[in-house]
N, C-alpha and C positions, 0 to 999 in steps of 0.2 A: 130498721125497727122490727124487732121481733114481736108478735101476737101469741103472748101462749093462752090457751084454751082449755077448758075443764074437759073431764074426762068422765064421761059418764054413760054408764050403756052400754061401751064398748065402743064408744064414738067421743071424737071431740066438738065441745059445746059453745058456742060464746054464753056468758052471763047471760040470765033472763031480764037485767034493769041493763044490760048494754052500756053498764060503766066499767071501765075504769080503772087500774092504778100504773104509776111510771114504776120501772123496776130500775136502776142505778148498777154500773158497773163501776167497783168497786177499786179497779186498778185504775181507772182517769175519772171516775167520781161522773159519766156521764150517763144520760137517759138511755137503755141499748134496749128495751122492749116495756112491755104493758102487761101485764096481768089482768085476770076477771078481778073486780068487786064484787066477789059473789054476795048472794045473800041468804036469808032464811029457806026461800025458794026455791033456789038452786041447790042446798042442802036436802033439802026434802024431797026433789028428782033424785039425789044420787041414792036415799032412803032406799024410795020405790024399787031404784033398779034392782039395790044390794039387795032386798027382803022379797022380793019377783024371783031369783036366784038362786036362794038360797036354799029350796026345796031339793031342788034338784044334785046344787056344789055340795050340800051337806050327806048326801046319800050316796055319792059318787067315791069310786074305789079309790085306797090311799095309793095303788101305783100310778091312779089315774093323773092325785092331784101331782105325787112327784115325779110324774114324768114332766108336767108343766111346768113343775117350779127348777128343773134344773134345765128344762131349754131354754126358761128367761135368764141364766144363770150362762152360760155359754151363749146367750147373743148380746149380753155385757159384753162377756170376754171379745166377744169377735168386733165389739163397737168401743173396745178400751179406749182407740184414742177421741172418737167423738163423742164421748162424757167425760172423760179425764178434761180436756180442753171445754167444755159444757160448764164443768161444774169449777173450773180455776176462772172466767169469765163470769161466773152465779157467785163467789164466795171471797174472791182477791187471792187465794191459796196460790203458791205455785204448784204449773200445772205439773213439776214431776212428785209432786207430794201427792197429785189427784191420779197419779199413775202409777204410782206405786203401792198407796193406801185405799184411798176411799171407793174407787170404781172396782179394784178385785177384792174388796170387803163386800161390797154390796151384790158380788157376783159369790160370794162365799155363802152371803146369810142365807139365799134361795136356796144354792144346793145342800148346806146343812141342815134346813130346814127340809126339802125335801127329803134325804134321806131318815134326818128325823122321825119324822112323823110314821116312816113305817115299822120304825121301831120304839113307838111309844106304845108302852103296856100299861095294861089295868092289872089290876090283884085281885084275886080269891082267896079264901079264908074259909078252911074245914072247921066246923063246928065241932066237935069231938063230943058223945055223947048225948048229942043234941040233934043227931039227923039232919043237919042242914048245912048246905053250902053258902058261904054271899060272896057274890061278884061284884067288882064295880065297873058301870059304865061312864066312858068319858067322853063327852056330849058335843060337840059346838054350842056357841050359845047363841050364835044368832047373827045379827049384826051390829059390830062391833066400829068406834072410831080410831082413829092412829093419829095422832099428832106430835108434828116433828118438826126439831129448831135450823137452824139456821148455818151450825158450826161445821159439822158434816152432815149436807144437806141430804143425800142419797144411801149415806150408809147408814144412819141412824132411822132413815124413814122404810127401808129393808129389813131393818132388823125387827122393825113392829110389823110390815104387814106380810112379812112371809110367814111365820108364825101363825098369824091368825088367818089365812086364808088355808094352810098347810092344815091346819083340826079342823076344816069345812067350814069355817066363818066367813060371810061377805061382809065388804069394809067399803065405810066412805072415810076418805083419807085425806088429812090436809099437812102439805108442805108448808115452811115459813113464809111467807108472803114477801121475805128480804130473797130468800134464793128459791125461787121454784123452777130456773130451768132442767134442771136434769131429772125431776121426778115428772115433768110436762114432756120430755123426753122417753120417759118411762114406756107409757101408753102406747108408743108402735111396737116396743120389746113386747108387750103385754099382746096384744093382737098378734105378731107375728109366734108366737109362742100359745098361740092358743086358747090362752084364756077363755073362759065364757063371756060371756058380756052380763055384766052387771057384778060379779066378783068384788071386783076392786073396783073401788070411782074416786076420783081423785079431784080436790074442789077445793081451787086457791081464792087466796081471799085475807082479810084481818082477823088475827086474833078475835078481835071485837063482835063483830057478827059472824062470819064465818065459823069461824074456833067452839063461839059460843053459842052459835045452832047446834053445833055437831053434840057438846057437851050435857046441853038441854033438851036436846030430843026426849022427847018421853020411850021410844022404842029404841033408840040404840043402847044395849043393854053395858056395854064394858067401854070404856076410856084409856087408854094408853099413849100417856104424853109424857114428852122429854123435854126439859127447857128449864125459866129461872123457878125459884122458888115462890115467886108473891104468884107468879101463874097458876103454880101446881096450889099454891092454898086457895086460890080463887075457885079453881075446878071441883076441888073436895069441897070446898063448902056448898054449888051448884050439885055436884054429884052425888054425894054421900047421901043426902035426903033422898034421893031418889032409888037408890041399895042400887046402885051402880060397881061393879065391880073395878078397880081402880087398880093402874100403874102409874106412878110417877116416877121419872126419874129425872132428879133435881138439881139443885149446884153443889157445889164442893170447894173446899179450902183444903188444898189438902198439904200435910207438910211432907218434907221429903229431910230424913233424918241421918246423917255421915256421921259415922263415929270413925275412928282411929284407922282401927284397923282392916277397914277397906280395904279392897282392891281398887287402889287411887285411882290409876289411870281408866279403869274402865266405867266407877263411881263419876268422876270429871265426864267423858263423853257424852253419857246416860244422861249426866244433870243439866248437862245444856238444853240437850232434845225435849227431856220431860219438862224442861223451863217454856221453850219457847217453837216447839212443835204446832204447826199450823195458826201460826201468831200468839201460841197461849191462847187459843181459841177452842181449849177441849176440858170440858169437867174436871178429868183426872189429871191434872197438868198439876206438878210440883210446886204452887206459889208460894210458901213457905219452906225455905230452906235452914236447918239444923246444924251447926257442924260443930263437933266436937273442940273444945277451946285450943287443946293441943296444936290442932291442925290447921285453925281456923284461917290466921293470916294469911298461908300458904293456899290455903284451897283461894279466899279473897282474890288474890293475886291473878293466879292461875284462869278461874273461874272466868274473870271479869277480861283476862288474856283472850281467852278462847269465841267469849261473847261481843267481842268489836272486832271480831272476823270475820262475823256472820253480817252474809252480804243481803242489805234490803236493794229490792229490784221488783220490775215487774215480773209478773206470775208466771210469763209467757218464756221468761229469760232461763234455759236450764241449768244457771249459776246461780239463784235465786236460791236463798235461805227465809227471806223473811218476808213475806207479799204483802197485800194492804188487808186494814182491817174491812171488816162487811161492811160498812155503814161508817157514814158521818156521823149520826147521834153517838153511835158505839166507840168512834175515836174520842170524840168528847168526852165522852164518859168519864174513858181510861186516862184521860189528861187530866180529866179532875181528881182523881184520886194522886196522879203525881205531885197534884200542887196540894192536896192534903196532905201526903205524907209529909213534904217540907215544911208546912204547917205543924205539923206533930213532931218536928223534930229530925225526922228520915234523912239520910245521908243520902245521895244520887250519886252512887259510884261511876255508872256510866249510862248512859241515854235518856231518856226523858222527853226528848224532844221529835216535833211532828218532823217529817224529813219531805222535802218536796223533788220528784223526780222530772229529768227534763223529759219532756213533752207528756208530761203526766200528771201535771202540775195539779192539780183539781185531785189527786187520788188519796186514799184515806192510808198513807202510809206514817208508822210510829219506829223510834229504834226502839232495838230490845234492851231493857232500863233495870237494871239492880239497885233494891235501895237497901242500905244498911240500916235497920232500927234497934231501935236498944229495949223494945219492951212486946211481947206478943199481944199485949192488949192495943198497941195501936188499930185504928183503922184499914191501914191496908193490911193488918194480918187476921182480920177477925171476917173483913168482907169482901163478897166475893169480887175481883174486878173482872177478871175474864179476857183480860190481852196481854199482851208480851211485857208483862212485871211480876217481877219477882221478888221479894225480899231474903234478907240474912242473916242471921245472927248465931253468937255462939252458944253453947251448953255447956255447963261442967258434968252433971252427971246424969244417969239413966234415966232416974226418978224424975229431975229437973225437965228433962225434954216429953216424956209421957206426960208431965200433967200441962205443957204446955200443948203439945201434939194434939190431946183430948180438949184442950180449953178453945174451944170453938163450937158456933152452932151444927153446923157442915159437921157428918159423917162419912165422906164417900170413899175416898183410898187413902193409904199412905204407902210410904215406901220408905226403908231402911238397909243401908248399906254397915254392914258389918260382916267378920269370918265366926263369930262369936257363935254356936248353936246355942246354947244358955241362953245367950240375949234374945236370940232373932225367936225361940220358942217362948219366951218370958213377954215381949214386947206386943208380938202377934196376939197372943192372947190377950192384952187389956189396950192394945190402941182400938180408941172406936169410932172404925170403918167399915166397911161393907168389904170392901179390898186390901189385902196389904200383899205387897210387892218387896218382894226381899233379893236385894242386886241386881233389879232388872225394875225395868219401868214399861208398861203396855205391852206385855206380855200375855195375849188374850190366849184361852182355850173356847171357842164357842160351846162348850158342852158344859162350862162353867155358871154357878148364878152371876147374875152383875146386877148392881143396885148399892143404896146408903142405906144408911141407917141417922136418926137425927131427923134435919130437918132438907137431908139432901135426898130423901124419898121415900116412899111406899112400895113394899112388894120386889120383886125382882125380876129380871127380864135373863134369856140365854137358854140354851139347851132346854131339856125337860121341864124346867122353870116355867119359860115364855108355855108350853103347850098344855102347862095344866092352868093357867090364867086364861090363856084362851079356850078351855074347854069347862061343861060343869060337871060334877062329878057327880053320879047318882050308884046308890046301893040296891044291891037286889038280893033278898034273901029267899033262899027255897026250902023248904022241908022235904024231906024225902021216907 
């Protein structure tokens, strides 16, 4: 039985009420540690720490901070496999999915962020005729919260607080309280790298109190969360009154569009992964599938070939395509939209169903399920479900599939496989999403923005983005 511990100070803490929560592993569905119940209390120690600190991390040189943030960045790498295996035991992922993505992402975000930030510049502006120069200066603002889901537990909660430690901000930080070991993990990379103490604090616990201390503090001045959409409207209506500076970044429906003339075989490969890469447990994941009517049958065929090969197993297995979802409520979920869409009609080409593994019996595994609909206004294509389903349907023409593409509330990516420049310049301009992908699926640049548009979020996160969020901006003007 694992005890994880808050982090606060520079030290690990148990809760101040010395409750409480079982944390569930997700490959046999059993109890494998405890988490704090933090509470308002223990939020407001991690306050003190982060804004005691803050005098000092915000004054301190930018080679200072990225020399820190690329030794926590190389003692990832040097601990790949004890958070690869950490975070496939926190999430149900297999652990070559957490060895090949998420633990050298999250050894990426520090060091881009460290170098980063020594090359974030301000502007000047000659007044011409006027005598005066103005400068702008780019600030930290303080301390800041980070709030982070569940799906990639460690790379998503890097991508917030590198950045804002990286412009001189101290963070009290909260992991999802379904996967917190590998950010509970964090905290000796953080010490042995350096860090100051009070920097970063890190303070697991429930959305409900914990989430909602951090959001309503009267002095943490900025919020940056990732997760569903009812969260992120909860947080804005909490935070906005208070001119809180705000990142969301929200769900997504996002469709993934084959026209003709593709490059099939490598369109096919792509669409599997973007279907059902880490269960269908990522934002940008393709849940609505397009295919041009010509080709339709053919891709059906094929698609659904390729999709009952992919081997469900446990995480730990490195023949493992498909691991288990995070959570019982969250397999439920995804099963009740299966039985909705047979309800609407939806065809269940292949999977649908829970799959029980021997001696795992208890674990929260689903196969990966194609359904066929005949209308984009169904339910499973308008909302989000967030696990390994997918739907399908054909298009006749350009126009046809842009205004289906667009007819949803979700903004966040699409992707379109065509050799057409015409189309692929035509299409990119009026699909609206924050991302479009053209022959390739999760194709990141970190120097890129990332974010939706809709109601799949606020603002943007990545590159010079995330550092002018975390920073405020003040003008100086001189006469001379």
């Amino acid at each position: 039985m694992i005890k994880i511990q808050n982090f606060i100070n520079g030290k690990f803490e148990n809760p101040i009420s010395d409750e409480w929560i079982d944390n569930y592993c997700p490959s046999d569905g059993e109890v494998y540690g405890q988490i704090p119940n933090s509470s308002k209390q223990d939020v407001e120690n991690a306050y003190n720490a982060a804004i005691e600190a803050f005098p000092s991390w915000s004054k301190s040189t930018l080679e200072a901070r990225s020399r820190i943030l690329i030794k926590i960045s190389e003692l990832l790498e040097t601990n790949l496999l004890r958070f690869a295996e950490a975070e496939s035991k926190n999430n149900g992922k297999p652990i070559s999915l957490a060895k090949a993505i998420d633990i050298p992402r999250a050894a990426s975000n520090f060091r881009f962020f460290g170098n980063a930030i020594t090359q974030f510049a301000s502007e000047s502006h000659e007044s011409i005729g006027q005598n005066a120069i103005n400068y702008t200066l780019r600030q930290p603002i303080g301390v800041v919260g980070c709030i982070s889901p569940w799906n990639l537990p460690l790379y998503l909660f890097t991508w917030k607080i590198a950045p804002a430690i990286a412009a001189g901000n101290c963070v009290v930080a909260k992991p999802s309280e379904v996967t917190p070991m590998t950010a509970y993990l964090l905290g000796d990379i953080l010490k042995e790298a350096g860090l100051p103490k009070g920097v970063l604090n890190i303070v697991h616990g429930l959305g409900s109190t914990a989430g909602q201390a951090i959001i309503e503090h009267p002095n943490i001045k900025a919020i940056s969360f990732t997760g569903g959409t009812s969260t992120g409207a909860h947080i804005a209506k909490v935070a906005a009154p208070m001119f809180k500076k705000l990142s969301l970044e929200l769900g997504g429906k996002n469709p993934n569009i084959i026209f003709a003339d593709c490059d099939y075989d490598d369109m096919l490969e792509t669409t599997v992964r973007s279907s059902f890469a880490n269960q269908g447990q990522i934002c940008l994941c393709g849940s609505r599938i397009f295919v041009e009517a010509s080709i339709y049958e053919r891709f059906k065929i094929d698609f659904i070939g390729k999709v009952k090969q992919l081997k469900i197993g446990h995480p730990s297995e490195s023949s493992t395509d498909i691991g288990a979802l995070v959570s019982k409520p969250h397999l439920e979920k995804v099963l009740s939209y299966i039985d909705i869409a047979k309800d609407e009609g939806g065809k269940i080409l292949c999977g649908g169903n829970r799959v029980t593994l021997k001696d795992y019996e208890n674990g929260y595994y689903l196969e990966p399920t194609v359904i066929e609909v005949k209308t984009n206004d169904c339910s499973v294509n308008q909302e989000e479900i967030f696990g390994p389903v997918v739907t399908i349907m054909p298009f006749e023409t350009e126009d046809d599939v842009l205004e289906m593409a667009n007819k949803v509330k979700y903004g966040l990516s699409a992707t379109i496989w065509t050799n057409n420049l015409k189309r692929t310049m035509r299409m990119s301009n009026k699909l609206q999403a924050g991302i479009v992908w053209i022959n390739t699926w999760m194709l990141r640049d970190l120097r890129t923005p990332f974010g939706g548009i809709k109601v799949s979020g606020v603002g943007r996160e990545g590159g010079f983005e995330a550092l002018r969020f975390f920073t405020e901006s003040k003008n100086v003007c001189i006469k001379y």
